[in-house]
C-alpha positions, 0 to 999 in steps of 0.5 A: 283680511284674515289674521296675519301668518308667516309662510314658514309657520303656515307650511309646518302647521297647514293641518291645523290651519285648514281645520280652522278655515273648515270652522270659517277662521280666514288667514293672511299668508305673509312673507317677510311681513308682507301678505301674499295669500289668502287662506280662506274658506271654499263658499261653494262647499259650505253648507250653508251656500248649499241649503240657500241655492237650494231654497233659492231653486225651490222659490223659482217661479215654475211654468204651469199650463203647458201639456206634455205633448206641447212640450215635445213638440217644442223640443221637436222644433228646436232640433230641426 
C-alpha cells in the first residue's frame, strides 16, 4: 500500500504525482478515508524490466545443428 492521498488533493495535483510514480513512489487514492486506488508505476515501461527480459532472452537456450534447408521444410509441412 503506497502512502495514503485524498481524491480531491490527487485531481488538483496529478502532475506532481506522476512525476513521483515516474521515480517509483506509489499511492493509495482514498475517499472519505477509505483506499479505493492504486497510483503506481506501469512495470512494463521501466527500464529495468526491459533490460532483464532482455538478458532473460538472450540466455534462452538456442537450437544448433539444424540446416537452412531443414528448416523450410519443416515450415513446408506445417502449411499443408
Amino acid at each position: 500500500m503506497g502512502q495514503p492521498i485524498g481524491s480531491f488533493e490527487a485531481k488538483s495535483q496529478l502532475s506532481r504525482l506522476l512525476r513521483a510514480v515516474e521515480r517509483g513512489e506509489r499511492f493509495t487514492i482514498t475517499v472519505r478515508g477509505r483506499p479505493v486506488a492504486e497510483l503506481v508505476p506501469c512495470e512494463a515501461s521501466s527500464q529495468g524490466a526491459i533490460e532483464e527480459a532482455a538478458e532473460a532472452m538472450r540466455r534462452f537456450p538456442r537450437i544448433q545443428g539444424v540446416a537452412d534447408r531443414d528448416v523450410a521444410s519443416f515450415i513446408g509441412e506445417g502449411r499443408e
